[in-house]
LUMSE-792900 format. One record per atom (N, C-alpha, C): x negated, y negated, z negated; residue in one letter. Coordinates in pm, whole numbers, padded with zeros to 5 digits, always signed. Layout:
// LUMSE-792900
XYZA...
END
This chain:
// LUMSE-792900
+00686-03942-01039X+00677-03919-00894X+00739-03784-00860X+00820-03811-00734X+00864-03664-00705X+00780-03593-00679X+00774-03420-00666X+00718-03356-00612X+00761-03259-00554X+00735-03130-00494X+00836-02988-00496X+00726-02886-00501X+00786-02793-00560X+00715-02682-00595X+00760-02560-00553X+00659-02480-00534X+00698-02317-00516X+00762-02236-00655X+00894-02266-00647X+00958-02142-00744X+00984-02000-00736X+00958-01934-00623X+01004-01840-00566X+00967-01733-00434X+00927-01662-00441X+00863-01611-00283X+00896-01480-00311X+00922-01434-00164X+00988-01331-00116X+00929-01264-00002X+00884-01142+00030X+00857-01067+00149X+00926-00957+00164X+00931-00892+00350X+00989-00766+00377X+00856-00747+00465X+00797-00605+00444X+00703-00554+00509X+00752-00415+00587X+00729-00425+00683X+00830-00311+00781X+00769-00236+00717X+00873-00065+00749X+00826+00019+00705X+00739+00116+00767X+00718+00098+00917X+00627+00180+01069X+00521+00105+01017X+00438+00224+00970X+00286+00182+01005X+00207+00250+01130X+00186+00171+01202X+00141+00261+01355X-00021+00186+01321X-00095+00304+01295X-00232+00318+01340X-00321+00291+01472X-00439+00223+01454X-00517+00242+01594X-00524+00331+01714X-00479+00452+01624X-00488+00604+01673X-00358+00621+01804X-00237+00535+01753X-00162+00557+01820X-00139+00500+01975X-00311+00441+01989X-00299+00358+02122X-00398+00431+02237X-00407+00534+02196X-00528+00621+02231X-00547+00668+02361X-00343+00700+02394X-00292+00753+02521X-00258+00628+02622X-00329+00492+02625X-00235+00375+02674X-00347+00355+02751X-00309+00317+02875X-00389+00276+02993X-00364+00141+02980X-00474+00048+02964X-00468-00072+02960X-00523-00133+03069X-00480-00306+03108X-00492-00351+03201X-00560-00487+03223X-00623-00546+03328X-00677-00670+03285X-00564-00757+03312X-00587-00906+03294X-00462-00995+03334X-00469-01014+03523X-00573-00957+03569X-00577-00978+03735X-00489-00830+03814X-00449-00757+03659X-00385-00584+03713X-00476-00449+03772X-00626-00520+03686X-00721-00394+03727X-00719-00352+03611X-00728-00198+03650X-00757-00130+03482X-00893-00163+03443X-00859-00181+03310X-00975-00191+03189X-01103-00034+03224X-01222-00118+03231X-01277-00029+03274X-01372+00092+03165X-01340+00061+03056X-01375+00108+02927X-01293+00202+02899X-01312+00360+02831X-01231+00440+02771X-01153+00394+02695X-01064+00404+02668X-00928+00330+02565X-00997+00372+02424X-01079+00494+02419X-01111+00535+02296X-01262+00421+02227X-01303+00357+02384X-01409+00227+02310X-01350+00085+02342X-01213+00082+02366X-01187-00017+02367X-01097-00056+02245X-01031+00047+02213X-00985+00072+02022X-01150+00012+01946X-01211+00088+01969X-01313+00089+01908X-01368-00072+01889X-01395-00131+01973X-01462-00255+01985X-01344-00372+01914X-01197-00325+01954X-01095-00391+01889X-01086-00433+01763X-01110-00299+01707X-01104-00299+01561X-01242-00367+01479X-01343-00349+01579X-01468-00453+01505X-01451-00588+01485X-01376-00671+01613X-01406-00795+01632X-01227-00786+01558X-01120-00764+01533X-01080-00768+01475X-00981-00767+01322X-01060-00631+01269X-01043-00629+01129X-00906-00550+01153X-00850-00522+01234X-00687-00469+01226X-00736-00278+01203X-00655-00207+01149X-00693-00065+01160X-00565-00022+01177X-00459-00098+01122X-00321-00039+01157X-00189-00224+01142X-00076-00196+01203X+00025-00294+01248X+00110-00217+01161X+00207-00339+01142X+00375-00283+01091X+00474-00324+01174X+00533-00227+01206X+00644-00282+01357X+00787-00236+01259X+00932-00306+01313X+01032-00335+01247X+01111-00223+01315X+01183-00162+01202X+01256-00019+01299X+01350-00068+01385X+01381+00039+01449X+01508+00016+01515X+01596-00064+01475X+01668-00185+01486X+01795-00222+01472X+01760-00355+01371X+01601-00347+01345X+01590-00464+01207X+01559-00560+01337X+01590-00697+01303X+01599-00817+01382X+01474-00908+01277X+01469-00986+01349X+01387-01091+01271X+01460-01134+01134X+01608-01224+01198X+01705-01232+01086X+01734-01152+00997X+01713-01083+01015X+01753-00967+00917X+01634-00937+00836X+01540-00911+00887X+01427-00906+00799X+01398-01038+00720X+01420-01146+00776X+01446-01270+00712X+01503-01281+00575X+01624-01209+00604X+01754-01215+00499X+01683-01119+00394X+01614-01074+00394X+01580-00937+00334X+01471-01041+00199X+01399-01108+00273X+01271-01183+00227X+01333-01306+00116X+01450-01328+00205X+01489-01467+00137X+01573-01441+00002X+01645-01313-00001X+01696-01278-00097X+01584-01227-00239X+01479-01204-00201X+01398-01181-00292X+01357-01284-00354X+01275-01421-00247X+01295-01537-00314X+01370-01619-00387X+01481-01585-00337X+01640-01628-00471X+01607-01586-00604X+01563-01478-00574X+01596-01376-00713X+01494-01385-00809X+01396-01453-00725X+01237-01477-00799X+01239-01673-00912X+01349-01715-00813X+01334-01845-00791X+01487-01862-00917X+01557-01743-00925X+01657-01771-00999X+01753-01899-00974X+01815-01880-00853X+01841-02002-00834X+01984-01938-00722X+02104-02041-00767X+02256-01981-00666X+02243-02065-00519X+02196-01946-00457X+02222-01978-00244X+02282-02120-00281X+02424-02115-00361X+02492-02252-00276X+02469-02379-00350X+02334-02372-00383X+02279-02484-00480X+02143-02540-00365X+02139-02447-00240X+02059-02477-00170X+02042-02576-00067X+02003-02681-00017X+02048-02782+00031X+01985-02789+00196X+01883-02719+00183X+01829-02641+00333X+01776-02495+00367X+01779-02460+00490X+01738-02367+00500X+01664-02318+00642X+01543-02370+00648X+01446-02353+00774X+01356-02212+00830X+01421-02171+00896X+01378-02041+00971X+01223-02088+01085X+01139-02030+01071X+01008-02039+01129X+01050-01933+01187X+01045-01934+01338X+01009-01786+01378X+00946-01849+01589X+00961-01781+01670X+00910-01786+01794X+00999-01708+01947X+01098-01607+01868X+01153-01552+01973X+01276-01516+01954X+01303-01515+01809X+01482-01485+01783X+01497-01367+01746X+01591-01312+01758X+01641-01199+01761X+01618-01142+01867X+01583-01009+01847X+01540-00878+01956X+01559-00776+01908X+01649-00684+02021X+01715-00538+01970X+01613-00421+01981X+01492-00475+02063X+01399-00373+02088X+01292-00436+02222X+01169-00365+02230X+01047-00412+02299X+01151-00463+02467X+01110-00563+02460X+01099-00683+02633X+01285-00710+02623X+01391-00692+02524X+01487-00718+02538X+01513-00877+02535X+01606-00950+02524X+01655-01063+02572X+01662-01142+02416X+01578-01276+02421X+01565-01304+02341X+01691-01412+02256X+01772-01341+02190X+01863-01400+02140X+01835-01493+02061X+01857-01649+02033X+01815-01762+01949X+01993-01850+01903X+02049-01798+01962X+02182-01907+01949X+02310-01808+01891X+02347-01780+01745X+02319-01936+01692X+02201-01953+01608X+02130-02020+01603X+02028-02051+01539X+02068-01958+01393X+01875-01877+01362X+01892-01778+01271X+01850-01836+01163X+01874-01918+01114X+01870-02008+01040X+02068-01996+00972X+02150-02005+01066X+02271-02013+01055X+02297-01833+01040X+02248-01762+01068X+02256-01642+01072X+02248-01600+00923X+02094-01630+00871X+02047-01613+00751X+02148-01671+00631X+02192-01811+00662X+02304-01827+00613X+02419-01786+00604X+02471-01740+00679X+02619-01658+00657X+02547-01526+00584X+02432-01451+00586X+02422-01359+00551X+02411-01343+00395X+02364-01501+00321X+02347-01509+00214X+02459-01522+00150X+02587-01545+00224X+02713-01609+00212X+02733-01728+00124X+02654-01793+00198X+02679-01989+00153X+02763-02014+00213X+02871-02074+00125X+03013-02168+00207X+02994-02309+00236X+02877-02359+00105X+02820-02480+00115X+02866-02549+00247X+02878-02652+00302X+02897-02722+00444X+02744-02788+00456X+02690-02850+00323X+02601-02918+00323X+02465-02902+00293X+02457-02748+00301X+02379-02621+00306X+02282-02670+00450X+02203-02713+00495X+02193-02762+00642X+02059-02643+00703X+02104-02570+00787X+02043-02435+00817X+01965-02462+01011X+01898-02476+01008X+01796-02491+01161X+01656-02388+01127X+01633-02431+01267X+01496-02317+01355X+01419-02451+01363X+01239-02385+01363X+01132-02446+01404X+01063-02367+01450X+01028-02382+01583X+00954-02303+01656X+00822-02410+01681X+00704-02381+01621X+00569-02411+01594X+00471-02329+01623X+00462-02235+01710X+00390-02099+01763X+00394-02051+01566X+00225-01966+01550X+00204-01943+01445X+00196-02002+01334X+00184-02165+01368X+00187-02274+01246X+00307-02293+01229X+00413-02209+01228X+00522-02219+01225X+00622-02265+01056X+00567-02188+01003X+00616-02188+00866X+00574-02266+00822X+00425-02306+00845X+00361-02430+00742X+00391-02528+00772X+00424-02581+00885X+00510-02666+00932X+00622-02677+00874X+00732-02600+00834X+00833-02577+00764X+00797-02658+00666X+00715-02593+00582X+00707-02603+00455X+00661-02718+00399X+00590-02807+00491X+00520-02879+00495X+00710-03042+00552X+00777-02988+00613X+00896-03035+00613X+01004-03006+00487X+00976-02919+00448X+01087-02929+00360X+00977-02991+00217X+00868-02988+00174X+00829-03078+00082X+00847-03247+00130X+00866-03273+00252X+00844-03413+00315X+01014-03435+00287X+01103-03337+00309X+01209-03406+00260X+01291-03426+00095X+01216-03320+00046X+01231-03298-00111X+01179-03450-00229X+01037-03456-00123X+00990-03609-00209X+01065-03749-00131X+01121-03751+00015X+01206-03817-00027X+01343-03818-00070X+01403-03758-00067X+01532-03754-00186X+01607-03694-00152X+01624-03617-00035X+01733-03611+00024X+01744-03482+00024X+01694-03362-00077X+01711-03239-00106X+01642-03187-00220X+01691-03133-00284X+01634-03073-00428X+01574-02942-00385X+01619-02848-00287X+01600-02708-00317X+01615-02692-00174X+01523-02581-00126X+01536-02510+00014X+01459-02414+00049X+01508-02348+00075X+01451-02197+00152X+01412-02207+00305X+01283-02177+00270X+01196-02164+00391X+01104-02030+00403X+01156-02006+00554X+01145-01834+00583X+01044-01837+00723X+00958-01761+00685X+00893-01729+00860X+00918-01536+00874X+00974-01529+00989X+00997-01435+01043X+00934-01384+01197X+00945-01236+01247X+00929-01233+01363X+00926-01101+01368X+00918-01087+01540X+00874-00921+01589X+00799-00927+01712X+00704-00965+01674X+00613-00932+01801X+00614-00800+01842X+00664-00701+01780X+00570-00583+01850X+00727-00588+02001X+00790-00651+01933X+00914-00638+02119X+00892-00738+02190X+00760-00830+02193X+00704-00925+02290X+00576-00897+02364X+00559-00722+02326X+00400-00681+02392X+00402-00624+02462X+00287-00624+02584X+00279-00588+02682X+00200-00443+02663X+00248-00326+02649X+00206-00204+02663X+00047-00213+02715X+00064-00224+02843X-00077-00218+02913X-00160-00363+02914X-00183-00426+02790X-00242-00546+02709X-00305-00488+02618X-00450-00565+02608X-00541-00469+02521X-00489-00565+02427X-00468-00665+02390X-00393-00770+02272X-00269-00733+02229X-00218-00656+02251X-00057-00567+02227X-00094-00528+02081X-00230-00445+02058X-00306-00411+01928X-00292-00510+01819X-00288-00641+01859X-00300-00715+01781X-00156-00769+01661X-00100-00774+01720X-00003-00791+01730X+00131-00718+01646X+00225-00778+01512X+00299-00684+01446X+00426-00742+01416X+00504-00712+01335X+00636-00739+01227X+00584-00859+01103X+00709-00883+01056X+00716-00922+00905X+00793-01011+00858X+00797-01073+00807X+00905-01166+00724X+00821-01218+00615X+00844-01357+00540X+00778-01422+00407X+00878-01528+00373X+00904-01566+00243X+01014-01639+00260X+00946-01746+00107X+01010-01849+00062X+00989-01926-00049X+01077-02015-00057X+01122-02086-00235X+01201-02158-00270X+01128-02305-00318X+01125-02391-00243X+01058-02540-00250X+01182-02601-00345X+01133-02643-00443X+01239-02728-00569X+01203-02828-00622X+01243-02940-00670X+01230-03075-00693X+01177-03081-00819X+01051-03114-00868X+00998-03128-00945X+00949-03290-00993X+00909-03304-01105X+00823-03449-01137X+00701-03403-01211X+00654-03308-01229X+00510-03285-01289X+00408-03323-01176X+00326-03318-01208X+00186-03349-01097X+00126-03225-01036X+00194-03105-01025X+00155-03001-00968X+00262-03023-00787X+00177-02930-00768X+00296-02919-00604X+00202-02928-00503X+00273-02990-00405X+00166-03031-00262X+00082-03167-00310X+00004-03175-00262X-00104-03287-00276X-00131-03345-00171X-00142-03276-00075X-00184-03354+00109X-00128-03229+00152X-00105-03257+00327X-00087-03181+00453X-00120-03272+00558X-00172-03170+00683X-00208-03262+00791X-00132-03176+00908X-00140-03234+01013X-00104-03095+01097X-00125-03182+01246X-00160-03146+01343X-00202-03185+01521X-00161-03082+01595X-00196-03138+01706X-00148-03064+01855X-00247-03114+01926X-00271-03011+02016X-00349-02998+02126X-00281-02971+02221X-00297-03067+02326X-00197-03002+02512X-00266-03006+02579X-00373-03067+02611X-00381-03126+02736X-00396-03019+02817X-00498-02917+02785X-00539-02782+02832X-00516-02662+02742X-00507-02707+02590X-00460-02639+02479X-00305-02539+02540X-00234-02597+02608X-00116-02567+02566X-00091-02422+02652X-00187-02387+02758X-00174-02262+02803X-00266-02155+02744X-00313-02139+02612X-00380-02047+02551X-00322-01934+02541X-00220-01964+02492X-00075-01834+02427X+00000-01916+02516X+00075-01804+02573X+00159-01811+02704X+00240-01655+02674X+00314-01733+02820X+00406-01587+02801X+00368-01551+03016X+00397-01422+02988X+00388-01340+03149X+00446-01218+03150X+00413-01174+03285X+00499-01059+03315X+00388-00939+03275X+00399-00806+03264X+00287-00690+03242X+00159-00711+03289X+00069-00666+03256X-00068-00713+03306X-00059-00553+03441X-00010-00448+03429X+00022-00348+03508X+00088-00379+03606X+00129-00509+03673X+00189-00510+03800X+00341-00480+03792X+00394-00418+03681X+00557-00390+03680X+00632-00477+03744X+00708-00439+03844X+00803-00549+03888X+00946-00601+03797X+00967-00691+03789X+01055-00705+03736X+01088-00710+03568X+00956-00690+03545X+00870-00687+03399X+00956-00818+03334X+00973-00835+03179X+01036-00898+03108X+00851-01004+03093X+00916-01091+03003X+00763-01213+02997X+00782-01150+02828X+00648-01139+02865X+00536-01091+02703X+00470-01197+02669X+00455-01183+02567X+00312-01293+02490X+00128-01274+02555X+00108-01314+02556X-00012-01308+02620X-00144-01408+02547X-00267-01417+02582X-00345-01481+02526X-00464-01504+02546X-00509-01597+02609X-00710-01633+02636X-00765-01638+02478X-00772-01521+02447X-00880-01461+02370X-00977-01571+02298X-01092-01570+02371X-01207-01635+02343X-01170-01775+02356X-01088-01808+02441X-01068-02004+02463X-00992-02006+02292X-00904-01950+02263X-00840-01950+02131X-00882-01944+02018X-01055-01834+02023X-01139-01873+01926X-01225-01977+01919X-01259-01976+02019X-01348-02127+02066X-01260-02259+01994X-01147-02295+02034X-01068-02382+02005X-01042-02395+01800X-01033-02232+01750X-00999-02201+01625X-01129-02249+01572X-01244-02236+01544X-01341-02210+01491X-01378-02364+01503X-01380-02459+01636X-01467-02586+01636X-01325-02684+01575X-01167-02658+01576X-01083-02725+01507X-01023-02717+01363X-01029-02633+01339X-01006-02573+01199X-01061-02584+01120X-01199-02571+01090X-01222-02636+01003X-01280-02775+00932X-01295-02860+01042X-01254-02989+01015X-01108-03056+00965X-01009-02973+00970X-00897-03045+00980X-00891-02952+00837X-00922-02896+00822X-00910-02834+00686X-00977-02924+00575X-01096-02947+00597X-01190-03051+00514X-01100-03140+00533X-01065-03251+00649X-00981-03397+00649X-00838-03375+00539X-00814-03219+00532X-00674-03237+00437X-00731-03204+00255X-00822-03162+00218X-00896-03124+00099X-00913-03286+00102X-01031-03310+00230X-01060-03456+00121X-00928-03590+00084X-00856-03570+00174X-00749-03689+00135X-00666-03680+00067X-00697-03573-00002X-00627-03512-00147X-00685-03529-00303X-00796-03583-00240X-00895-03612-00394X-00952-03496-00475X-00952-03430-00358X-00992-03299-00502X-01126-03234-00376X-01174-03158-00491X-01314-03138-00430X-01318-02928-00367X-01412-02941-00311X-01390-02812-00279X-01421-02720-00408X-01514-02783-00471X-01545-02669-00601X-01404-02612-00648X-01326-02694-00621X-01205-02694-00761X-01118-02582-00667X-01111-02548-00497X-01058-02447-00450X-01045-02311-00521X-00962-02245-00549X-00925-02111-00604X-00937-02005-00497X-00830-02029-00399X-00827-01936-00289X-00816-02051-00132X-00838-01996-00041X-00798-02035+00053X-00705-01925+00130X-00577-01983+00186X-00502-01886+00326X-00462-01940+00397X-00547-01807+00470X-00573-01855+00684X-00444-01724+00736X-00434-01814+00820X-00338-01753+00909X-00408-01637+00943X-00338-01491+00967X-00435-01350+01011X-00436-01311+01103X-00500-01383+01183X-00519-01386+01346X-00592-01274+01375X-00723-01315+01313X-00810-01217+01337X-00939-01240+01246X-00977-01071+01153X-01071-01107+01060X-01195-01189+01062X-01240-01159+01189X-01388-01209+01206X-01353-01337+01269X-01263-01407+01316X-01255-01571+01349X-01184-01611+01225X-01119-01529+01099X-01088-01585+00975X-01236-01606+00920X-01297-01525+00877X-01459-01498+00839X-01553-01620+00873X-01509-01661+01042X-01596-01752+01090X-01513-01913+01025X-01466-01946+01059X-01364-02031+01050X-01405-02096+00868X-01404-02003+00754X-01411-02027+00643X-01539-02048+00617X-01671-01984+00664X-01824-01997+00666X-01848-02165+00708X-01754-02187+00847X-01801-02315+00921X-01771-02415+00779X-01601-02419+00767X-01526-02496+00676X-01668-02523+00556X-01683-02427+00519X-01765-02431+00331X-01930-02507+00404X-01968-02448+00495X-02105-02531+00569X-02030-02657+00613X-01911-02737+00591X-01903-02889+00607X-01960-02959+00490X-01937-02871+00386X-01967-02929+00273X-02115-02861+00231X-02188-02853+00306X-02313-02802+00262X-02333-02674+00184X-02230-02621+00202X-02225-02507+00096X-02134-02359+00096X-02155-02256+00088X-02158-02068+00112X-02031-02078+00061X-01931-02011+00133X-01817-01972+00078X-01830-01859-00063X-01760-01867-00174X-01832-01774-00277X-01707-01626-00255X-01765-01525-00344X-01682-01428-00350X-01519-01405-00343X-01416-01415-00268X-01276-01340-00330X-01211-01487-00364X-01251-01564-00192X-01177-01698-00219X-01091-01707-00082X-01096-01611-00010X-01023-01571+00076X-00927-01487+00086X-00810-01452+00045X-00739-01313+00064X-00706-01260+00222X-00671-01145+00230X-00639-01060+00351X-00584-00995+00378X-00482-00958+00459X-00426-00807+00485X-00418-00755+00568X-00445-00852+00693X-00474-00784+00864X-00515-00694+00854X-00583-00651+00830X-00644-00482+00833X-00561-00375+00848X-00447-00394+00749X-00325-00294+00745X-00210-00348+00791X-00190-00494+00832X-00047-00559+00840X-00066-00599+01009X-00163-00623+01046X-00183-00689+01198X-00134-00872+01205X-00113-00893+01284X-00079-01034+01277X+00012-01076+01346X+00146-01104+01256X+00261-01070+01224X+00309-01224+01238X+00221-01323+01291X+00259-01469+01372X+00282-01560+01196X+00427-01629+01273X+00422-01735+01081X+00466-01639+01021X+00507-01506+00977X+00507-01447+00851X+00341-01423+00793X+00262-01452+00865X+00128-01373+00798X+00123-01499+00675X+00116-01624+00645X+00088-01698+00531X+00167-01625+00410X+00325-01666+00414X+00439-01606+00343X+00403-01498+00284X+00393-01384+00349X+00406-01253+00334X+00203-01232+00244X+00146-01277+00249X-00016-01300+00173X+00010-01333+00076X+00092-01506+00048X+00084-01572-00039X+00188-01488-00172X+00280-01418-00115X+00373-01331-00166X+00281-01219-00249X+00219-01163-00176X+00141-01035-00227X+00027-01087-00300X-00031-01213-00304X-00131-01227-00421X-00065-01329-00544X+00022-01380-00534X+00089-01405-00656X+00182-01308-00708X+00208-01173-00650X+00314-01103-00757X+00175-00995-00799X+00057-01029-00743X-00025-00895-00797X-00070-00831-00731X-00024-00767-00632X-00054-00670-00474X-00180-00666-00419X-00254-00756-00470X-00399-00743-00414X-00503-00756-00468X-00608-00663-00518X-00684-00662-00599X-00792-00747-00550X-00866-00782-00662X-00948-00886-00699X-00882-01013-00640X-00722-01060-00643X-00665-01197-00599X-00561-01212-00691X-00565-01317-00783X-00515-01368-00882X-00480-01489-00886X-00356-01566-00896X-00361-01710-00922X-00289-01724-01056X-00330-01828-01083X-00280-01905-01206X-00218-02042-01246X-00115-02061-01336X-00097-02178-01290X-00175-02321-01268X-00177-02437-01213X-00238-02523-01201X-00364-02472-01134X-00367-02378-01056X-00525-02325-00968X-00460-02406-00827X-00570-02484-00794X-00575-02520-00619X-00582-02426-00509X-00483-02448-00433X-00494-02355-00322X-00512-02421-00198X-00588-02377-00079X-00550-02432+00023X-00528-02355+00134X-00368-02410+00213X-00316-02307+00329X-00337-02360+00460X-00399-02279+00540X-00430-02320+00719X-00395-02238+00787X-00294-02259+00920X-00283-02177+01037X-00296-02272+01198X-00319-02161+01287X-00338-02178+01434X-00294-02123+01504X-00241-02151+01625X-00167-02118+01676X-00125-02160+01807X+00003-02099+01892X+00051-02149+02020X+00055-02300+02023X+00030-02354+02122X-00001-02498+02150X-00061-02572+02197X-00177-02611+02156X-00210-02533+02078X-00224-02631+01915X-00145-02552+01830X-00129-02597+01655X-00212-02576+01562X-00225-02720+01495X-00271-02712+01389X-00235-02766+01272X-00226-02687+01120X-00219-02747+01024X-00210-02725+00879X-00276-02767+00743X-00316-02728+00631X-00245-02811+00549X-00222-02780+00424X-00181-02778+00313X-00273-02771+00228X-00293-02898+00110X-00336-02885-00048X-00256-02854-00173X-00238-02730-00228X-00163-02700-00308X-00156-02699-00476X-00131-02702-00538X-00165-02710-00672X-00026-02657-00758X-00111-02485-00776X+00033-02455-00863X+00072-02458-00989X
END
């Protein structure tokens, strides 16, 4: 039986680490354009409780998504040992394109997918390079496509990248601007016949009312003429995360045949610590039973949430080592979930 496997993973982690501290001087705003009526110094404060962030990584001057992309994907080559023009796809996850800097014009054409490609310098023709824009379930979606085309036949090998830059889609005077960062994650999916690989994926959508959660608008400050930022109903998004997620997480474990005991790690998209926290408690109480020690990894704390690079860029740092007490091995079960604009959902059973 075919399968495809992870040979390869790659991350770029900006190099700006901007601290909590640095939001100290920012007059923030509600979405009706009244100021926040809390000192900025307890509204940091309360931020950082309910969300686990203490510091973001924003992309310097002049780094693009693509580019940070290219950065990620070349590492995965190099991990994956494997020649660009042996590659038969190449799917860019990202949400806004290219951006030269905060509220500029969101460049997407030509697809950075085709970008990433010339940058790798594939002459290949049959190299086939596209965008998926999936809000934050962006990549797993990818990935979850390029194993769907690997088992059926029609590609051996492909690079799949989630990229982005939120911090040039935030609204200054947005207390959710905090949230919000850089990054890049990249991996090499390859045609295998052992019985390791993907095992199940599921993935849904929500519209009916779902689909205005994450939105885009003008400044919450009234600016005229303001560029459209990312934006976000908060609590409807956890509400939505917490009662969908982890059912659809259980529906993809169980139609995989494998039991939760046998889970190694689980990775959640890094939205936010304490609706990751909640989200994994609910999941393990489906099955009657306590999530155990150091079956979760994390990095929001120091990375912020960096959209579809947050899976990539995790799964990267606890298989090369980067994170203490997180170890995998081969043939250990993994299982991957994100949420997102849409409103999206969708998980992965892994087995490496």
């Amino acid at each position: 039986m075919i399968q495809s496997l992870i040979t390869g993973t790659g991350a770029y982690i900006p190099t700006l680490a901007i601290p909590n501290e640095d939001f100290l001087s920012s007059q923030f705003y509600n979405p009706d354009q009244t100021p926040v009526s809390h000192p900025t110094e307890t509204t940091i404060r309360k931020f950082a409780a309910i969300t686990g962030i203490q510091q973001r990584r924003y992309a310097a001057a002049g780094m693009t998504a693509s580019l940070m992309g290219l950065e990620a994907a070349r590492q995965a080559l190099d991990q994956a040992q494997i020649n660009p023009e042996k590659l038969d796809q190449i799917i860019v996850a990202h949400n806004y394109g290219d951006m030269a800097h905060n509220g500029a014009p969101r460049d997407q054409v030509p697809s950075l997918a085709a970008r990433m490609k010339q940058g790798l310098g594939i002459k290949n023709p049959y190299c086939i390079a596209y965008d998926l824009i999936f809000g934050c379930p962006s990549w797993l979606l990818a990935l979850m496509q390029a194993d769907q085309a690997i088992r059926s036949g029609v590609a051996s090998s492909i690079l799949v990248i989630g990229t982005e830059t939120l911090s040039r889609v935030i609204d200054a005077s947005d207390r959710d601007a905090m949230i919000f960062a850089d990054g890049a994650g990249a991996c090499i999916l390859t045609k295998t016949d052992s019985k390791r690989g993907f095992l199940n994926s599921i993935a849904r959508s929500d519209t009916q009312t779902e689909a205005s959660f994450i939105y885009s608008q003008q400044a919450n400050d009234g600016s005229e003429e303001s560029p459209l930022f990312i934006k976000m109903k908060g609590h409807k998004v956890y509400e939505y995360a917490l009662r969908e997620v982890p059912p659809a997480m259980k529906k993809c474990l169980d139609e995989s045949g494998r039991s939760i005991d046998e889970l190694k790690m689980i990775f959640i998209h890094q939205a936010n610590e304490k609706m990751d926290e909640a989200i994994l408690r609910e999941f393990y109480t489906l099955y009657g039973k306590t999530p155990p020690d150091y079956v979760m990894p994390m990095n929001i704390s120091w990375m912020g949430n960096s959209s579809v690079a947050t899976i990539p860029t995790l799964l990267h740092q606890v298989l090369t080592g980067e994170l203490e007490h997180y170890q995998l091995h081969p043939n250990d079960l993994i299982l991957l979930a994100s949420v997102g604009a849409g409103m999206h959902i969708n998980a992965v059973v892994y087995q490496l």
